[in-house]
Structure formats: structure tokens, C-alpha cells
C-alpha positions in Angstrom: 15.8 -1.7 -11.4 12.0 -2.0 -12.0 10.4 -4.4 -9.5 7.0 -6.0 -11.1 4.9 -5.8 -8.0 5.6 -1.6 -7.1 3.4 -1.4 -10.5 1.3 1.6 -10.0 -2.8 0.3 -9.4 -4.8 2.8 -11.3 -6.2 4.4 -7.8 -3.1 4.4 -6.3 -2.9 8.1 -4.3 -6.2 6.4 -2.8 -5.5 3.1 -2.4 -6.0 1.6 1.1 -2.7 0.8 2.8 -3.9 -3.2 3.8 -4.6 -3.3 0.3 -1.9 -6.5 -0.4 -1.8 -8.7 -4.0 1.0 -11.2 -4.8 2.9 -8.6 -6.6 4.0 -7.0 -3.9 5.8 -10.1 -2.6 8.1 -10.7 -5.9 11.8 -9.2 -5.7 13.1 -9.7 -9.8 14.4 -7.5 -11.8 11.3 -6.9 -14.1 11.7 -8.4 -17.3 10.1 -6.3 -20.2 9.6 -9.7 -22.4 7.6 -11.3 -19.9 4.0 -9.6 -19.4 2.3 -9.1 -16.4 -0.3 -11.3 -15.2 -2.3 -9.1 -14.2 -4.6 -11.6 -12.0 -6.0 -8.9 -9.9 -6.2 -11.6 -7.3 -6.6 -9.1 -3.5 -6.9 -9.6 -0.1 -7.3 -7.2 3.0 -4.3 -6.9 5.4 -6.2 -6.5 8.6 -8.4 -10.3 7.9 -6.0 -12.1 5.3 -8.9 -12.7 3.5 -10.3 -11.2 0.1 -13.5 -9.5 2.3 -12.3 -6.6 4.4 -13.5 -6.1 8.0 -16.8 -4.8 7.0 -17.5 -8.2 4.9 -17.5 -6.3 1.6 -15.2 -7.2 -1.4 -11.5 -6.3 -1.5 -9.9 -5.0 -4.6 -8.4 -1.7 -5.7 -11.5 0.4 -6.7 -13.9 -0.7 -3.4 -10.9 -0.4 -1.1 -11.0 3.6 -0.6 -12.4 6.2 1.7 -15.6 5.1 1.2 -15.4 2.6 3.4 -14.9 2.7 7.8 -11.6 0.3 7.5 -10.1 2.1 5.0 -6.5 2.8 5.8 -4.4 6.0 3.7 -0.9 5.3 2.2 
């Protein structure tokens, strides 16, 4: 069984592990017939908000080790 929200992010070997997106949170069988909706809607973990702890955007490029907060998988 293929869950929708463990869909791999383009980044994901370097993806920050607060990284969270509503996909994550859906537990159905993954229907092939219904697309994703790819919203790309983010938000950090550690502030619940879509800017990290260092104010600056939250989304699945930015969110690497680039950045002090960054968290590995």
C-alpha cells in the first residue's frame, strides 16, 4: 500500500527533518485516479509556522544545510 503523503520531495536525502506538510498526516490507501494536490503548502516543526527559527521561508528547497536550524533525516 502506497500512502500519498510518504511521496518523495525532490530534495529528499537533504530535506530538514522539521520539514512537515499536510501530506504527511493522511493514512489512505493512495488512489492512482485521484491526483495529487500538490499544494506545497509547509511549515517548520520547531515554530508551527511557515518561517523557520531564523524568520526565513520554509519549504523543501530553503529548508537544507544551508541554514543554522536545519535538522538531517
Amino acid at each position: 500500500m502506497e500512502l500519498p503523503g510518504i511521496v518523495r520531495l525532490d530534495r529528499d536525502d537533504d530535506r530538514c527533518a522539521m520539514l512537515r506538510w499536510k501530506g504527511m498526516f493522511i493514512e489512505a490507501e493512495w488512489d492512482p485516479t485521484v491526483p495529487h494536490s500538490n499544494d506545497r503548502l509547509f511549515w517548520c516543526h520547531n515554530t508551527q509556522k511557515c518561517l523557520g527559527p531564523d524568520s526565513k521561508a520554509v519549504d523543501e528547497y530553503d529548508c537544507n544545510e544551508t541554514r543554522k536550524c536545519y535538522q538531517p533525516l
